[in-house]
mmCIF entry with sequence, helices, sheets and N, C-alpha, C, O atoms, coordinates in Angstrom:
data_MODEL
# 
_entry.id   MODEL 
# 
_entity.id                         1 
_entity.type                       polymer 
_entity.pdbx_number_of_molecules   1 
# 
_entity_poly.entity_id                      1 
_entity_poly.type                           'polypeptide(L)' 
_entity_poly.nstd_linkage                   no 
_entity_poly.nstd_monomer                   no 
_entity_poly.pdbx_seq_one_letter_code       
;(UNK)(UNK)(UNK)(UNK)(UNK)(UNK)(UNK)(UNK)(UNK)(UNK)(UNK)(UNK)(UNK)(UNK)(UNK)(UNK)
(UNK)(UNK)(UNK)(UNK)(UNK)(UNK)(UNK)(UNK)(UNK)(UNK)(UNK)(UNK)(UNK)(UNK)(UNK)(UNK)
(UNK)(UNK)(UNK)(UNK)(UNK)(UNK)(UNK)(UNK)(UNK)(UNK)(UNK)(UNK)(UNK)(UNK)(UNK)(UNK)
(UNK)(UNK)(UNK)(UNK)
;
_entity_poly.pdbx_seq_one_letter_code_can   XXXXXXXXXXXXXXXXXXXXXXXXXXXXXXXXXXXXXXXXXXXXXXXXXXXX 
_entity_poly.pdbx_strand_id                 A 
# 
loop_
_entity_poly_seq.entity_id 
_entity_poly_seq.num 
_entity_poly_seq.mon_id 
_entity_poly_seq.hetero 
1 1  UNK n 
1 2  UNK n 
1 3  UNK n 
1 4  UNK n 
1 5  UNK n 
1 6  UNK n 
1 7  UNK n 
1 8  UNK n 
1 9  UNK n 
1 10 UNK n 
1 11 UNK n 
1 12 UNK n 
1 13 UNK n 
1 14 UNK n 
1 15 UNK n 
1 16 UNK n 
1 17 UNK n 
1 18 UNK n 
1 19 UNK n 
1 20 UNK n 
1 21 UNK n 
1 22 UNK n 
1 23 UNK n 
1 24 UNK n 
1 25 UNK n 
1 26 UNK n 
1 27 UNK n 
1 28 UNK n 
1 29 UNK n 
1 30 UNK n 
1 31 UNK n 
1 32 UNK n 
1 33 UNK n 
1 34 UNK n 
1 35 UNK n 
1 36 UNK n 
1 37 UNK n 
1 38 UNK n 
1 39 UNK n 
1 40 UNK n 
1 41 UNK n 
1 42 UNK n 
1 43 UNK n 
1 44 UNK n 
1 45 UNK n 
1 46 UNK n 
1 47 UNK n 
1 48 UNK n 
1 49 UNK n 
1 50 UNK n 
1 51 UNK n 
1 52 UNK n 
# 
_struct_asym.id          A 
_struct_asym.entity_id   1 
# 
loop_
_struct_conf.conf_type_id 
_struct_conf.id 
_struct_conf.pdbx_PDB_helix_id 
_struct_conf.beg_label_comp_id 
_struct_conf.beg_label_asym_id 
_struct_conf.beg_label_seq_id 
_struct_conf.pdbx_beg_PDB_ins_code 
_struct_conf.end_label_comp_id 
_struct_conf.end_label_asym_id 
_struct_conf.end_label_seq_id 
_struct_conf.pdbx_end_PDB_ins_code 
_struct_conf.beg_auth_comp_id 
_struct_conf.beg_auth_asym_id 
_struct_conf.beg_auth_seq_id 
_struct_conf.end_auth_comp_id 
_struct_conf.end_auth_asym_id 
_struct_conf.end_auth_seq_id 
_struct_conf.pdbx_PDB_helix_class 
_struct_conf.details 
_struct_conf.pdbx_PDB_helix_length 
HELX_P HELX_P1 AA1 UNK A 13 ? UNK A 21 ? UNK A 13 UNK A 21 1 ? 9 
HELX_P HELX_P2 AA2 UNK A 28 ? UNK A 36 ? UNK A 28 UNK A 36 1 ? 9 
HELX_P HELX_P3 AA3 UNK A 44 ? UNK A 47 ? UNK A 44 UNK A 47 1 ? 4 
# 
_struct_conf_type.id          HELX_P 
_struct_conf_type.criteria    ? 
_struct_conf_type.reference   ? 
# 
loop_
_atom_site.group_PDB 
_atom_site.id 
_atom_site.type_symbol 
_atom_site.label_atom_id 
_atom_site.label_alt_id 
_atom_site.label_comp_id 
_atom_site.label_asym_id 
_atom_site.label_entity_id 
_atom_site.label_seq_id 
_atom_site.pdbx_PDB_ins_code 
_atom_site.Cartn_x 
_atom_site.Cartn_y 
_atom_site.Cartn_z 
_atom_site.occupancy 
_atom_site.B_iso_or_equiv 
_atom_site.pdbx_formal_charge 
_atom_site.auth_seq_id 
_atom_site.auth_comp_id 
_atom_site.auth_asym_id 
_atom_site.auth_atom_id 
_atom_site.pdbx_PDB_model_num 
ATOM 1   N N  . UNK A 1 1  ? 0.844   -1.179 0.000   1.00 0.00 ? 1  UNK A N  1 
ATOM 2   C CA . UNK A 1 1  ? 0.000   0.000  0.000   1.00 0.00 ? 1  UNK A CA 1 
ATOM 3   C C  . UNK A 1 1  ? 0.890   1.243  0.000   1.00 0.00 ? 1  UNK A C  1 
ATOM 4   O O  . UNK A 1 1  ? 1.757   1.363  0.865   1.00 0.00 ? 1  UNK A O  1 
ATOM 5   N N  . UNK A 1 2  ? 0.675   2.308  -1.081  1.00 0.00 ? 2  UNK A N  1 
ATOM 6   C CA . UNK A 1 2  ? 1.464   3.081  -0.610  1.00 0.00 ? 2  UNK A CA 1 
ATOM 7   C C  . UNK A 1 2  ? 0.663   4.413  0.039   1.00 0.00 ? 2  UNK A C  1 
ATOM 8   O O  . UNK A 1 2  ? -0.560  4.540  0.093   1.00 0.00 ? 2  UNK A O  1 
ATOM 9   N N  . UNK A 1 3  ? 1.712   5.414  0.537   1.00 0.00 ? 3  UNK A N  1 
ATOM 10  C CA . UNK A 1 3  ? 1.587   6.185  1.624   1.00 0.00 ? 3  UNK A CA 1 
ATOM 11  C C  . UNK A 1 3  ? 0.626   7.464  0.714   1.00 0.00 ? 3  UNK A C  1 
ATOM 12  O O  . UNK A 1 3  ? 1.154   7.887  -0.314  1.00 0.00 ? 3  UNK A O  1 
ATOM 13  N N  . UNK A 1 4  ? -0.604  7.977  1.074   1.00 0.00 ? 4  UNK A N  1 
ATOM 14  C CA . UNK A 1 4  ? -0.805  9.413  0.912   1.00 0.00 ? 4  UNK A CA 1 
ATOM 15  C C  . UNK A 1 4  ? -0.272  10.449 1.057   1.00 0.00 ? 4  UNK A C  1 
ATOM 16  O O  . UNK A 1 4  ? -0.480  11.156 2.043   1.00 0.00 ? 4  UNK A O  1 
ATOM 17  N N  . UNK A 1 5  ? 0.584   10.779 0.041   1.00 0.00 ? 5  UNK A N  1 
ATOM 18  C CA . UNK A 1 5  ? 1.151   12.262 0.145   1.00 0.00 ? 5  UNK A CA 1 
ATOM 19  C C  . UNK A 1 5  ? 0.663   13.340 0.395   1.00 0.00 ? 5  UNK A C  1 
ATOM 20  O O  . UNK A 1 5  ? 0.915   13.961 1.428   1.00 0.00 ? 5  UNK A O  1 
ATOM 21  N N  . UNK A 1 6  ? -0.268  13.814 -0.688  1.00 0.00 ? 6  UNK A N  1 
ATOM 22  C CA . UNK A 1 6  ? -1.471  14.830 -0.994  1.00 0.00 ? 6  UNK A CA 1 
ATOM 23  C C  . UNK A 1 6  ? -2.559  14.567 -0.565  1.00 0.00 ? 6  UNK A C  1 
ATOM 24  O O  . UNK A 1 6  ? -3.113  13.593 -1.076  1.00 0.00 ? 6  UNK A O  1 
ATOM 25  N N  . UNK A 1 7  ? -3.427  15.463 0.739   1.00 0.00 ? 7  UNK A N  1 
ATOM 26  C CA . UNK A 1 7  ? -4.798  15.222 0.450   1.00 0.00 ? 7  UNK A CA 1 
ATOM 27  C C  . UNK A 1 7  ? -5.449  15.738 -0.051  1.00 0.00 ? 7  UNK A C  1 
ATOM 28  O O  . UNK A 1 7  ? -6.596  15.345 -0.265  1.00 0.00 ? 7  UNK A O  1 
ATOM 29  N N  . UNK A 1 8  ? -4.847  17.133 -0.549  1.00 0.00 ? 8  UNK A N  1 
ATOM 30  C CA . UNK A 1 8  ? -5.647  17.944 -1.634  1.00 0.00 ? 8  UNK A CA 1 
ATOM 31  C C  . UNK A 1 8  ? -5.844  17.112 -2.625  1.00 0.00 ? 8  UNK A C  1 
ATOM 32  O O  . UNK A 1 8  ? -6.935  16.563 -2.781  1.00 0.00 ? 8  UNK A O  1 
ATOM 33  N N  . UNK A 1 9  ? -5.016  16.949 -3.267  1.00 0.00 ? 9  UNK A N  1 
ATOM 34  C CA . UNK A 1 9  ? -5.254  16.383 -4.790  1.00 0.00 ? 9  UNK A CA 1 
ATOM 35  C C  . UNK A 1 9  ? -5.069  14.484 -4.995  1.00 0.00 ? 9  UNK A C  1 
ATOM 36  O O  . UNK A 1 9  ? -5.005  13.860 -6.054  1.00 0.00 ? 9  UNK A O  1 
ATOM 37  N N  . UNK A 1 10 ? -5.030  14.050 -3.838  1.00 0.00 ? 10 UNK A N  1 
ATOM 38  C CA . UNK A 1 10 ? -5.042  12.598 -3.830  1.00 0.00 ? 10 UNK A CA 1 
ATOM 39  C C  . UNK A 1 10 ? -3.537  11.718 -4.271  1.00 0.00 ? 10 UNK A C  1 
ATOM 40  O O  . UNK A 1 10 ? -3.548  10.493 -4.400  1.00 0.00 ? 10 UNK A O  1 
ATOM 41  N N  . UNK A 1 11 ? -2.100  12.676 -4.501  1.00 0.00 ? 11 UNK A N  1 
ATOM 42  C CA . UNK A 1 11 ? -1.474  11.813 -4.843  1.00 0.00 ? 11 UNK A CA 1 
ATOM 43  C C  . UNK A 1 11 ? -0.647  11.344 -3.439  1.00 0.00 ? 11 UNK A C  1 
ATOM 44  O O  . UNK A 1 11 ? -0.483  11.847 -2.327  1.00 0.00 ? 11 UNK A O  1 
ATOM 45  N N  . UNK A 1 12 ? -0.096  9.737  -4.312  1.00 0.00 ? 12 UNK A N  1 
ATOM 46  C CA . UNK A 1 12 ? 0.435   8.659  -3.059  1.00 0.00 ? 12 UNK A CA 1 
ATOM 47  C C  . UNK A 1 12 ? 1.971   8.883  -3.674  1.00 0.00 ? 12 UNK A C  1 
ATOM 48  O O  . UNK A 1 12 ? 2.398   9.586  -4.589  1.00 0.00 ? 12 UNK A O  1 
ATOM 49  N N  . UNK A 1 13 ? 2.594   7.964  -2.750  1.00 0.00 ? 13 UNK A N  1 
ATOM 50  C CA . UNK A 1 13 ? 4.354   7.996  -2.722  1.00 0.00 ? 13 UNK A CA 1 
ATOM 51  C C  . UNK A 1 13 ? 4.351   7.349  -4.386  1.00 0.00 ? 13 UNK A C  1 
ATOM 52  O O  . UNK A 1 13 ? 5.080   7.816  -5.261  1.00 0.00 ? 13 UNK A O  1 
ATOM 53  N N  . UNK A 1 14 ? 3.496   6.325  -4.584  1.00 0.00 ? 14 UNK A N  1 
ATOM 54  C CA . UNK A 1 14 ? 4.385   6.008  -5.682  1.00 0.00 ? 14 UNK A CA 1 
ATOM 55  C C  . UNK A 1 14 ? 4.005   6.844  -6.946  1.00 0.00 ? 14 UNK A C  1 
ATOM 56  O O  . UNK A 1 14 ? 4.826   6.831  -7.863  1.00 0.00 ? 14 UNK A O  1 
ATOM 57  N N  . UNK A 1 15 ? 2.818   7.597  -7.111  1.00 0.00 ? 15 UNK A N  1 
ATOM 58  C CA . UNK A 1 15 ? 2.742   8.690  -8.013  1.00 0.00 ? 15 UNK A CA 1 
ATOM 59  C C  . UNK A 1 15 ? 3.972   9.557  -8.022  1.00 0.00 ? 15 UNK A C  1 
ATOM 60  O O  . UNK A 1 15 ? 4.783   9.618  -8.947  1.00 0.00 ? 15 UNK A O  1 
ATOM 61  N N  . UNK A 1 16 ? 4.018   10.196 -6.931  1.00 0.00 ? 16 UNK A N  1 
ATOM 62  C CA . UNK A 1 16 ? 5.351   10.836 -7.214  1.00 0.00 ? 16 UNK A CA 1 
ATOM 63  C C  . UNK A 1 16 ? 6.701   10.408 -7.878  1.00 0.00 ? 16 UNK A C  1 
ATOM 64  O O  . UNK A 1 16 ? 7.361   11.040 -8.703  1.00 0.00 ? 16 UNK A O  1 
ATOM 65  N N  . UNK A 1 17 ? 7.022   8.856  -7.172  1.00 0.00 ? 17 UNK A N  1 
ATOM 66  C CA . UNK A 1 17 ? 8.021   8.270  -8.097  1.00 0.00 ? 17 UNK A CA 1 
ATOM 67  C C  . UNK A 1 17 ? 7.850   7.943  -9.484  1.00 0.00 ? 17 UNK A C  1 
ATOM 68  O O  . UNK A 1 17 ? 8.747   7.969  -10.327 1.00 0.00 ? 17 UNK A O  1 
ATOM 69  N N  . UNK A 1 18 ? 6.731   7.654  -9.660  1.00 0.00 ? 18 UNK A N  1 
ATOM 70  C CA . UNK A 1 18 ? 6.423   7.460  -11.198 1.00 0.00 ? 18 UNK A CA 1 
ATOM 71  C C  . UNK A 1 18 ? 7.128   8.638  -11.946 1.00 0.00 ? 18 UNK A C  1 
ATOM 72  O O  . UNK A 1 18 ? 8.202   8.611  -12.546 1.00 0.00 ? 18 UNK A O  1 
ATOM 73  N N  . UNK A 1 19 ? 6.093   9.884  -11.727 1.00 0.00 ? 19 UNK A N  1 
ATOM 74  C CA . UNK A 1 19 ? 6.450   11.370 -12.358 1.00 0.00 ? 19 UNK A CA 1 
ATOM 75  C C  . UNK A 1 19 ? 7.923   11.698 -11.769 1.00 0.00 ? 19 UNK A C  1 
ATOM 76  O O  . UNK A 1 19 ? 8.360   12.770 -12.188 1.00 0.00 ? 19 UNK A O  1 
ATOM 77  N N  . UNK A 1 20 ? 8.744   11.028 -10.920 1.00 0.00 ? 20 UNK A N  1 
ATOM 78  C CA . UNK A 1 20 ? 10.269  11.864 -10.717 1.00 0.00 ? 20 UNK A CA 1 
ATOM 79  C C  . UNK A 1 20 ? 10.642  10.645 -12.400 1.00 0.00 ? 20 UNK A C  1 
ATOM 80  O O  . UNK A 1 20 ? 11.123  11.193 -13.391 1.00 0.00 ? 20 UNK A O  1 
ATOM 81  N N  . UNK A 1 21 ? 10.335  9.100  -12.436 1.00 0.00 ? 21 UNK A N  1 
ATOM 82  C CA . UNK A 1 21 ? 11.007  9.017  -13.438 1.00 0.00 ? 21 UNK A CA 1 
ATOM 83  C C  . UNK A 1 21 ? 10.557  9.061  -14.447 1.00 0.00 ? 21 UNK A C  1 
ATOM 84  O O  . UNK A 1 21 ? 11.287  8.557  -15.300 1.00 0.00 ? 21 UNK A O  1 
ATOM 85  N N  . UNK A 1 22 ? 9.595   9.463  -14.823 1.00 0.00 ? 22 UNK A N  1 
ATOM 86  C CA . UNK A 1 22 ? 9.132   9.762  -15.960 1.00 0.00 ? 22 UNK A CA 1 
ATOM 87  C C  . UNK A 1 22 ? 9.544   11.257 -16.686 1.00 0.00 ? 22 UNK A C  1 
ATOM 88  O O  . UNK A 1 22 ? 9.239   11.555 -17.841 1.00 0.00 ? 22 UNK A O  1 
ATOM 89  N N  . UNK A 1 23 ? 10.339  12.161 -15.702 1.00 0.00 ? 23 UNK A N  1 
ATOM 90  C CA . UNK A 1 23 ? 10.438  13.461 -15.953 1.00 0.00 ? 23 UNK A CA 1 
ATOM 91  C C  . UNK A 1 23 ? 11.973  13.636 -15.485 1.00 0.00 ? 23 UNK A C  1 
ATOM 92  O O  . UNK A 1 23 ? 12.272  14.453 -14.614 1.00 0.00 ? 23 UNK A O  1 
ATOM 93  N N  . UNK A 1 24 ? 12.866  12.865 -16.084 1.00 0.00 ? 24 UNK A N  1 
ATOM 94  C CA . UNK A 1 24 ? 13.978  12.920 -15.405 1.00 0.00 ? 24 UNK A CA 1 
ATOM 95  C C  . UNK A 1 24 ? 14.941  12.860 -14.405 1.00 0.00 ? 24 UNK A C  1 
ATOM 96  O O  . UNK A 1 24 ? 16.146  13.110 -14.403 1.00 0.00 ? 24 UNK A O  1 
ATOM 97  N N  . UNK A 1 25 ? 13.827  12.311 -13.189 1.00 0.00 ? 25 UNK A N  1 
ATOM 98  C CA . UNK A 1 25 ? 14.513  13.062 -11.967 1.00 0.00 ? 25 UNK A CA 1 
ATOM 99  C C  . UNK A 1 25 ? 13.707  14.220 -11.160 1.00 0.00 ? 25 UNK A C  1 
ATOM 100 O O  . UNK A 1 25 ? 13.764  14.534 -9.971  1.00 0.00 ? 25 UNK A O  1 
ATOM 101 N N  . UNK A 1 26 ? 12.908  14.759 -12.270 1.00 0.00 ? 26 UNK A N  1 
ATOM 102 C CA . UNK A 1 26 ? 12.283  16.251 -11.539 1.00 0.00 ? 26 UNK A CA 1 
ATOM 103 C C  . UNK A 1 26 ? 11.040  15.980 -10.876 1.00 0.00 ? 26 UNK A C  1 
ATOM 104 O O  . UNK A 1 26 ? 11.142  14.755 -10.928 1.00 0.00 ? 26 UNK A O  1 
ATOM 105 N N  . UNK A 1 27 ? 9.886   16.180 -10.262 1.00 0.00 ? 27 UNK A N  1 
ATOM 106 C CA . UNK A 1 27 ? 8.632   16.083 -9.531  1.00 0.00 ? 27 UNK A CA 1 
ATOM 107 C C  . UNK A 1 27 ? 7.598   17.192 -10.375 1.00 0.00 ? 27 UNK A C  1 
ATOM 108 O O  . UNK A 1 27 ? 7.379   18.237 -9.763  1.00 0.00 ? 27 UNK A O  1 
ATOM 109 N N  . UNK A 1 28 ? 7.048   17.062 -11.527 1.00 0.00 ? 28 UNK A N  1 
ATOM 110 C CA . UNK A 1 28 ? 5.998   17.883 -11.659 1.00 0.00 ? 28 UNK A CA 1 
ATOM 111 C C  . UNK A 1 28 ? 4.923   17.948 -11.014 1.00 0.00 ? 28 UNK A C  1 
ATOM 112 O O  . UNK A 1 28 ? 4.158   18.878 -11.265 1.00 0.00 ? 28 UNK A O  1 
ATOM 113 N N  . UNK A 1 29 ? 4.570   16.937 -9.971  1.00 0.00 ? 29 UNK A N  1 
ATOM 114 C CA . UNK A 1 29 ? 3.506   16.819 -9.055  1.00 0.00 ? 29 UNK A CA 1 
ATOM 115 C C  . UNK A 1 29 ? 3.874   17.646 -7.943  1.00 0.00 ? 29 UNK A C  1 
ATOM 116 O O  . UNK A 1 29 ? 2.996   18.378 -7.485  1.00 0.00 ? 29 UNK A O  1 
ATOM 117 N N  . UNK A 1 30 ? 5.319   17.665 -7.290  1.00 0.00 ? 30 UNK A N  1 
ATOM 118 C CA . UNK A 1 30 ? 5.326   18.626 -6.105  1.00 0.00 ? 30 UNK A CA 1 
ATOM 119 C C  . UNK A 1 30 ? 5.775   20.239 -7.056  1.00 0.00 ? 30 UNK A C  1 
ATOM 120 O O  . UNK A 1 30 ? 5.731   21.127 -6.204  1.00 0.00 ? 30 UNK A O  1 
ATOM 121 N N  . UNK A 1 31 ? 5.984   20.575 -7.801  1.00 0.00 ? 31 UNK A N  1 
ATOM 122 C CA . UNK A 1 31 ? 5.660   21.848 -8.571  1.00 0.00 ? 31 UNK A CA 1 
ATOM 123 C C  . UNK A 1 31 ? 4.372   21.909 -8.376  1.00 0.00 ? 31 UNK A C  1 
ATOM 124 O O  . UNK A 1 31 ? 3.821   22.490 -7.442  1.00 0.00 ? 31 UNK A O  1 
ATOM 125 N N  . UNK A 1 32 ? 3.863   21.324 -9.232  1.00 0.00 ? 32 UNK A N  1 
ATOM 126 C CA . UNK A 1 32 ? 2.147   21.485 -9.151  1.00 0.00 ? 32 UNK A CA 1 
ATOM 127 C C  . UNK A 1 32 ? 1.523   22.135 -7.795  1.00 0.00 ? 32 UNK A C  1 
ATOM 128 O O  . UNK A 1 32 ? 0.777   23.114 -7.800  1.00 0.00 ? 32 UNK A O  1 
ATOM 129 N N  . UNK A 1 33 ? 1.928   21.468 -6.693  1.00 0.00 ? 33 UNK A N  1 
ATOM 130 C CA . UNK A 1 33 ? 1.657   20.844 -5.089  1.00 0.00 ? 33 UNK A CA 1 
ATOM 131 C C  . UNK A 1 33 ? 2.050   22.582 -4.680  1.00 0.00 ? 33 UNK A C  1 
ATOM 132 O O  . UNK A 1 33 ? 1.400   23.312 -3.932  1.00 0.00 ? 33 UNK A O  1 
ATOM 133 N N  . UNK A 1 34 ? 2.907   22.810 -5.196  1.00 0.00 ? 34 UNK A N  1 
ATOM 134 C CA . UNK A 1 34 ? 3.893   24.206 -4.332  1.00 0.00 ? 34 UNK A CA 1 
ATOM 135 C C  . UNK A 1 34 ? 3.496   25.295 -5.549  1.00 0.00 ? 34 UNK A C  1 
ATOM 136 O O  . UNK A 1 34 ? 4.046   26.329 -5.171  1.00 0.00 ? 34 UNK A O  1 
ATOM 137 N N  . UNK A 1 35 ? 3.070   25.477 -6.346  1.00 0.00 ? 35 UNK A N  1 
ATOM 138 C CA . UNK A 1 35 ? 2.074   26.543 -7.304  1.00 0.00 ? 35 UNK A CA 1 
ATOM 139 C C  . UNK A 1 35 ? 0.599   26.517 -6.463  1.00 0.00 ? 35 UNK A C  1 
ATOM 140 O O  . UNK A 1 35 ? 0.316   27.381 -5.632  1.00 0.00 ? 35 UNK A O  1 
ATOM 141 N N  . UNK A 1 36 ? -0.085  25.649 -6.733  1.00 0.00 ? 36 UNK A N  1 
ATOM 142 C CA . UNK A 1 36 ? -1.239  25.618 -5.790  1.00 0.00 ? 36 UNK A CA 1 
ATOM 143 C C  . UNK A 1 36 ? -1.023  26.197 -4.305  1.00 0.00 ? 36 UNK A C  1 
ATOM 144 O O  . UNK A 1 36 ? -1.037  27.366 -3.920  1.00 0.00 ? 36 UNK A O  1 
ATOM 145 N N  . UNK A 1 37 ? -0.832  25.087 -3.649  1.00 0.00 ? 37 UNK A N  1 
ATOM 146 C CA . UNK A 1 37 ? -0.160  26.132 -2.517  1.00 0.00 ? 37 UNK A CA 1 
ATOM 147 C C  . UNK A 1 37 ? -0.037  27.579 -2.473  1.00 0.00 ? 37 UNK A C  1 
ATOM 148 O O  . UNK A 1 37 ? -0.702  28.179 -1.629  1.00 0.00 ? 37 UNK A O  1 
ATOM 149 N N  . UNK A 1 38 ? 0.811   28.301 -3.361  1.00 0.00 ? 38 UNK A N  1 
ATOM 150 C CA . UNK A 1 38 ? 1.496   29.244 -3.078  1.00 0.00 ? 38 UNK A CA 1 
ATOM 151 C C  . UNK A 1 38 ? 0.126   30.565 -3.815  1.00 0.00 ? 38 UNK A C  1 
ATOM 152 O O  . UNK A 1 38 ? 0.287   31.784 -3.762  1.00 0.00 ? 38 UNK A O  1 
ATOM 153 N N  . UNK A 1 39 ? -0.920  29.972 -4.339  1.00 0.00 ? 39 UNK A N  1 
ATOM 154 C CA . UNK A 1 39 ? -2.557  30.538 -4.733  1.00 0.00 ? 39 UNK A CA 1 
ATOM 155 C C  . UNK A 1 39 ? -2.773  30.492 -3.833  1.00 0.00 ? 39 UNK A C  1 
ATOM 156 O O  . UNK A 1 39 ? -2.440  31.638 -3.528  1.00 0.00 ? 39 UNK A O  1 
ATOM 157 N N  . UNK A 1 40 ? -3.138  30.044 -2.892  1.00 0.00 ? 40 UNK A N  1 
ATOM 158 C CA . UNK A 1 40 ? -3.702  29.857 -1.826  1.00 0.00 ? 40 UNK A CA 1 
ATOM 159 C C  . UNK A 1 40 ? -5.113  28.369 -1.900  1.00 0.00 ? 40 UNK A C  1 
ATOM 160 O O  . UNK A 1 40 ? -5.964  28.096 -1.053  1.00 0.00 ? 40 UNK A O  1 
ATOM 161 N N  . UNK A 1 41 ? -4.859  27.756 -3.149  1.00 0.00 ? 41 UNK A N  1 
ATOM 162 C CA . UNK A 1 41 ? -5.587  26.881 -3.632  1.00 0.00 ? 41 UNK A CA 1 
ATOM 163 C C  . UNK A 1 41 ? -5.494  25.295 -2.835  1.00 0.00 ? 41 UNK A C  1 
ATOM 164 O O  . UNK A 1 41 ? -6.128  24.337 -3.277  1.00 0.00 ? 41 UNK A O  1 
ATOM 165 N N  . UNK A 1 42 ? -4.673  25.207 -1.698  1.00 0.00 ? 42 UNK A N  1 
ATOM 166 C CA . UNK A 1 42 ? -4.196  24.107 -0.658  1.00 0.00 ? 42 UNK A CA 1 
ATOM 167 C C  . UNK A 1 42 ? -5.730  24.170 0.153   1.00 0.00 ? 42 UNK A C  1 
ATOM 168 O O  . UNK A 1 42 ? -6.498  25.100 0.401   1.00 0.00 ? 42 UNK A O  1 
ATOM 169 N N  . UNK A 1 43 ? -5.759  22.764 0.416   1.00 0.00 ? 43 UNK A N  1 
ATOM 170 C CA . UNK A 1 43 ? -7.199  22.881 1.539   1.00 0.00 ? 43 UNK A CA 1 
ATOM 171 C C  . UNK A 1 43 ? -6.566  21.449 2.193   1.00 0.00 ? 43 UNK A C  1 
ATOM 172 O O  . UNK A 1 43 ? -6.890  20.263 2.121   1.00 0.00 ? 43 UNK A O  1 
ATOM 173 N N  . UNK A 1 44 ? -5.545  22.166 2.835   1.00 0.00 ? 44 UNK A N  1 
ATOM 174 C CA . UNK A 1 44 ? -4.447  20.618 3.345   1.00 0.00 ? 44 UNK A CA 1 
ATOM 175 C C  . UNK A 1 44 ? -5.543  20.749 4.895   1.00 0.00 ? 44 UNK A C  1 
ATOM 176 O O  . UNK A 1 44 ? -5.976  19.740 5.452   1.00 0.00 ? 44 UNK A O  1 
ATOM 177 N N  . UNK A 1 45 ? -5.797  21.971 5.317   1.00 0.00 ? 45 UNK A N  1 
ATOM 178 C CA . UNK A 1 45 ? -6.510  22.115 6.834   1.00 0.00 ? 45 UNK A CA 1 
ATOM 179 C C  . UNK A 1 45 ? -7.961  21.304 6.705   1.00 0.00 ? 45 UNK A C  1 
ATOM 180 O O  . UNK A 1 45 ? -8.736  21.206 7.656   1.00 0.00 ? 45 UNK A O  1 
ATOM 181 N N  . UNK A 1 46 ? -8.162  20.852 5.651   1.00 0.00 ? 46 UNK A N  1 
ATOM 182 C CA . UNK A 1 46 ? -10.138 20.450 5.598   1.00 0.00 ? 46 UNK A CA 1 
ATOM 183 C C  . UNK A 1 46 ? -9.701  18.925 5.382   1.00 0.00 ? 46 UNK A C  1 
ATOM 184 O O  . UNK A 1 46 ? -10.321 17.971 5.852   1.00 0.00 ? 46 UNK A O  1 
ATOM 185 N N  . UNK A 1 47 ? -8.343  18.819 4.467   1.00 0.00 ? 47 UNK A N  1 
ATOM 186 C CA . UNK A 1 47 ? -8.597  16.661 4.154   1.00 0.00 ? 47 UNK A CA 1 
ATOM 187 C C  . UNK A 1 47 ? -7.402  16.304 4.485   1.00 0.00 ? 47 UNK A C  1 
ATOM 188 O O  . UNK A 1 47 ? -7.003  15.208 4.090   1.00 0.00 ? 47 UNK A O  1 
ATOM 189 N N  . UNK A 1 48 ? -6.667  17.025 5.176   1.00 0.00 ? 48 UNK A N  1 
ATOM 190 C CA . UNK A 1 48 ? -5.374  16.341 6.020   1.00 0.00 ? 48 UNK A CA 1 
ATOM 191 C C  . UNK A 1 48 ? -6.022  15.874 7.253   1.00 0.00 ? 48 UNK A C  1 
ATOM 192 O O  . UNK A 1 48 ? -6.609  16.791 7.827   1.00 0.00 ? 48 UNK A O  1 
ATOM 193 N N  . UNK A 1 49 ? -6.113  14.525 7.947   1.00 0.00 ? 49 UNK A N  1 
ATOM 194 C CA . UNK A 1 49 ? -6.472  14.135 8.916   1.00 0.00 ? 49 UNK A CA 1 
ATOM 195 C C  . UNK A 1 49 ? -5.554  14.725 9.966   1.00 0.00 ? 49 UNK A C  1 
ATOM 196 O O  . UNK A 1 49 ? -6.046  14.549 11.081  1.00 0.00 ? 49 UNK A O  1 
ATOM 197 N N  . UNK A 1 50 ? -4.574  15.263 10.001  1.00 0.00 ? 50 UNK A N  1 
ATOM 198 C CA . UNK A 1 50 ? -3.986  16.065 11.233  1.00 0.00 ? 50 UNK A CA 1 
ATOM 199 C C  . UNK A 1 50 ? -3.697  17.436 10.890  1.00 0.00 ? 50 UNK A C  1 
ATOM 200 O O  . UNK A 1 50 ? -2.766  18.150 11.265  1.00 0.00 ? 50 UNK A O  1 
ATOM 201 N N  . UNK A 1 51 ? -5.094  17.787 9.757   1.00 0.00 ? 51 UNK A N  1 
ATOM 202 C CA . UNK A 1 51 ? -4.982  19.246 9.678   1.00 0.00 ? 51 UNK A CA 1 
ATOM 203 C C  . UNK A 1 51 ? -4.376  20.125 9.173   1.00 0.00 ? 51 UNK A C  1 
ATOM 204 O O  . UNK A 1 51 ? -4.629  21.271 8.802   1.00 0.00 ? 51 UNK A O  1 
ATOM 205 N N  . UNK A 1 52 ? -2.930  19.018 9.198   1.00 0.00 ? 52 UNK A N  1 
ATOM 206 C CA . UNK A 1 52 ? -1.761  20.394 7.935   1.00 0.00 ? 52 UNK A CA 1 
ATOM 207 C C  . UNK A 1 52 ? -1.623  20.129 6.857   1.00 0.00 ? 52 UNK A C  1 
ATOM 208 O O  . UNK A 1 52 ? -0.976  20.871 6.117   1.00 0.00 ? 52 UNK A O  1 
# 
């Protein structure tokens, strides 16, 4: 089983590894993750079970 990263947007550990190798090495999902975020478009406080 892997781990929930995102509860905004639902991605798990191995999504991320997928997209680091599918993209060189790089994470377009935590770009994504840290653009959103940085909108203010994060609702990590409503579907993070410990809120952050």
């Amino acid at each position: 089983m892997s781990v929930r990263i995102c509860y905004c947007y639902g991605y798990n550990e191995e999504d991320i590894r997928t997209d680091v190798r599918a993209n060189g090495g790089r994470s377009l999902i935590l770009e994504r993750i840290l653009f959103e975020k940085g909108k203010g478009a994060c609702r990590c406080a409503e579907t993070h079970p410990q809120g952050r």
